[in-house]
N, C-alpha and C positions, 0 to 999 in steps of 0.2 A: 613219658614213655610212649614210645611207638607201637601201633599195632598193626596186625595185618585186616588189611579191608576186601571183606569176600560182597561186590552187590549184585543183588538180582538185574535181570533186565528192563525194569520196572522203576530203579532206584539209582540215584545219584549221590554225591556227597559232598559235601560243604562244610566250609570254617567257618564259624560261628564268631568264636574270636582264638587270641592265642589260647587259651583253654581247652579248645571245647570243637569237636567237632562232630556233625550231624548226618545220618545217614536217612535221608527221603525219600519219599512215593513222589514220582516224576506224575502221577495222576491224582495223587491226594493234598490235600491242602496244606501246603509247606507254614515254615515257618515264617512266623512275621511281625510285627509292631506291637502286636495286642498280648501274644505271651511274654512278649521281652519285658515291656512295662510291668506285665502281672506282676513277674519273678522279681523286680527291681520294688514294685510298692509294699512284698512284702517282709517284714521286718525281722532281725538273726534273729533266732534263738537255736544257738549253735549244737544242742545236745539233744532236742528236740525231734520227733516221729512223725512227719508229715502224709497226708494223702494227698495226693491229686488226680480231681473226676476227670474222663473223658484225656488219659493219658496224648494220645494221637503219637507223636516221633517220639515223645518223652523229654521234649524240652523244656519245659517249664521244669519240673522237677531235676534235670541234669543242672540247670542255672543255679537251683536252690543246691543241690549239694556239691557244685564248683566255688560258689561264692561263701561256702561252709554258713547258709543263713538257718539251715538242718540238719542234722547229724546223719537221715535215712527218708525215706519216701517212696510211698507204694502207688504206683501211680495206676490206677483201674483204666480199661481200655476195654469196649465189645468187640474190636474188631480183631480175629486171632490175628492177621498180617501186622497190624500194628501193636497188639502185645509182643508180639515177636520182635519187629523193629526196635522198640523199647528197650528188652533184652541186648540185643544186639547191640545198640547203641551207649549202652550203658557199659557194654565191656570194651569198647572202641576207646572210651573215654577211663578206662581204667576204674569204675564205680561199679562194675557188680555187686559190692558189697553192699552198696548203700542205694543203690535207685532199682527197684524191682516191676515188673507185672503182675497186675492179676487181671485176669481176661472174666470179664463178669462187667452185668450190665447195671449200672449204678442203680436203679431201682431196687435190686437187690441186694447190693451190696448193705452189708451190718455191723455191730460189734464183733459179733462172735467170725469173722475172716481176718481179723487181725490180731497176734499176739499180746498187743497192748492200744492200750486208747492214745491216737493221734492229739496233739497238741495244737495241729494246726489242718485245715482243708481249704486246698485250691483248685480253682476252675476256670477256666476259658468254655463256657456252654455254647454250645450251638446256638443263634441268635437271631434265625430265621424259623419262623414259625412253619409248619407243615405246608408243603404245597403255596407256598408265597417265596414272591420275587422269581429269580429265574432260576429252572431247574436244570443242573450238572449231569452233563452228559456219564461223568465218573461215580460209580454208587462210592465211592469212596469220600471224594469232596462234597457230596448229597448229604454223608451221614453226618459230616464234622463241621456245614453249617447249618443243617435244618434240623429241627428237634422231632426225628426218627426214633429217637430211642430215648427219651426223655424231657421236657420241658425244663422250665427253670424253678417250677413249684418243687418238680423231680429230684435237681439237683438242693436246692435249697434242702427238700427234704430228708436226702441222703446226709448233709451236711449234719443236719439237726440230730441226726440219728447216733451218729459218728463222735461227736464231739462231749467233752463233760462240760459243764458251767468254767466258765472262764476261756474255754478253747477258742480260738480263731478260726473265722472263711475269708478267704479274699477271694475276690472273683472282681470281673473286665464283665464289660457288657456295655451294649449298643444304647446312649443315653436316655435316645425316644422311646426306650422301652424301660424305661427308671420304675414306673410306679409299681411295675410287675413284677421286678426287681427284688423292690422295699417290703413291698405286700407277701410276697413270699418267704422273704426273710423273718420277718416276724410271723408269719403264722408258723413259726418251725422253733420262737424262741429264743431268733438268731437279729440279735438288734444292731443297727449299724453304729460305728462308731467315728470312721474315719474315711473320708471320699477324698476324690478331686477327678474334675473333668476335663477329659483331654481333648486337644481339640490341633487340627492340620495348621492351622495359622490364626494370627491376629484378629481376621475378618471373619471366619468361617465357625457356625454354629461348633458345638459340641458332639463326635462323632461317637465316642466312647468315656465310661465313668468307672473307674476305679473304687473297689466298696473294701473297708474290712470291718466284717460285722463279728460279733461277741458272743458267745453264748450266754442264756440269762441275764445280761446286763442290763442297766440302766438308760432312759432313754435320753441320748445326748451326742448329736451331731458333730463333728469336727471337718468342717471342709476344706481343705488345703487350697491355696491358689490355684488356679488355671493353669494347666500344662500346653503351652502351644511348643507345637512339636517342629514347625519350619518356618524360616524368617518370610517376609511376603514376597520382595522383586528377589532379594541377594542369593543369585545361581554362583555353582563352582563350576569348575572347568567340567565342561560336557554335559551341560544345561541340567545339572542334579541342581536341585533345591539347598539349600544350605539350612543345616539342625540352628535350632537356639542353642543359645546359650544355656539355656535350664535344661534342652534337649539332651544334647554331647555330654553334661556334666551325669544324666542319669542314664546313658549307654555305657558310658565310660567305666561307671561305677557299680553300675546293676540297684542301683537303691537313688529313695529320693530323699533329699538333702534336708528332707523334715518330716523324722521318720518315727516322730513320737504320737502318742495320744492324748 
């Protein structure tokens, strides 16, 4: 179904795929590789209540209830423009019913702001520690990679707060920063269970690590093969890189092709 698209000045709009379309901050940090994967590693559970921290457009969560992997999802956001976005975006795509805002800063976020306890929690966290690397002329794109408004002990901890024993976190996260990752996970009771680390090409270290950790569980690793994400020389027409073949097959489908525990 079509809808009508009112955008600020500030905002542009994009197709995502035939699904799904996106309305962004022309000065905030668009969408890009790290929630698509998020939303693809993690796994339906079709009837299921989702959160996800650090909402930003609200795409991760639109993925999750286009690809019906959840039934609903409340996606938490500090920034009012982009709980607003969210809103907006969500009835662009004909989901008001099922992908919502709440404008609150995850440190605070708890049981008692949700009608029922979530089955599952996702995040894409800020991945740049305070006042490192370079700093963005945009408070917008400042706040969505530097951890201003929470760290990842932050989100972990929200996570741990959020979920019963047996619930799910998935989160994306910058590899060189793994142990802070793991260490935070379990100090919340949130033990990992399932990874794989992704990486630009054949040659090229590990840029990003994909985690789904357990609540309460037992302690037991599964690490999935290496996601290389573009072939090395093989360009397509107008010198774009050309996807792998494990790449195209988890765009195409929003999941990865081994997607058990």
């Amino acid at each position: 179904m079509e809808h009508d698209v009112f955008l600020l000045p500030d905002e542009r709009l994009d197709e995502v795929n035939e699904n799904l379309r996106l309305i962004q901050k022309t000065d905030g940090l668009t969408f890009g590789t790290d929630a698509y994967l998020l939303a693809a590693f993690v796994r339906p559970a079709p009837s299921s209540f989702a959160v996800e921290l650090g909402g930003g457009t609200g795409i991760v969560s639109l993925l999750l209830a286009t690809t019906k992997k959840v039934q609903s999802v409340a996606a938490v956001e500090i920034q009012p423009a982009f709980a607003d976005l969210i809103w907006r975006n969500a009835a662009l795509n004909g989901l008001a019913s099922r992908v919502f805002p709440i404008c609150k800063d995850i440190r605070e976020i708890g049981a008692k702001d949700f009608d029922k306890q979530p089955a599952l929690v996702v995040a894409n966290p800020p991945y740049l520690s305070k006042g490192s690397g370079k700093t963005n002329l945009a408070p917008k794109k400042e706040i969505a990679r530097h951890e201003c408004f929470g760290d990842i002990l932050d989100f972990c901890a929200c996570a741990g707060r959020l979920l019963g024993s047996g619930g799910r976190f998935v989160t994306v996260w910058r590899a060189e920063r793994l142990p802070e990752l793991y260490t935070a996970l379990r100090e919340n009771h949130l033990e990992p269970k399932r990874a794989v680390f992704v990486h630009a090409d054949l040659d090229a270290p590990p840029c990003a690590v994909l985690t789904e950790a357990v609540k309460d569980a037992s302690p037991s690793l599964r690490v999935l093969p290496p996601l290389f994400l573009y072939e090395k020389s093989n360009k397509k027409a107008g010198g774009a890189r050309a996807m792998t073949p494990a790449a195209a097959q988890i765009y195409a489908a929003c999941s990865f092709p081994d997607a058990g525990v």
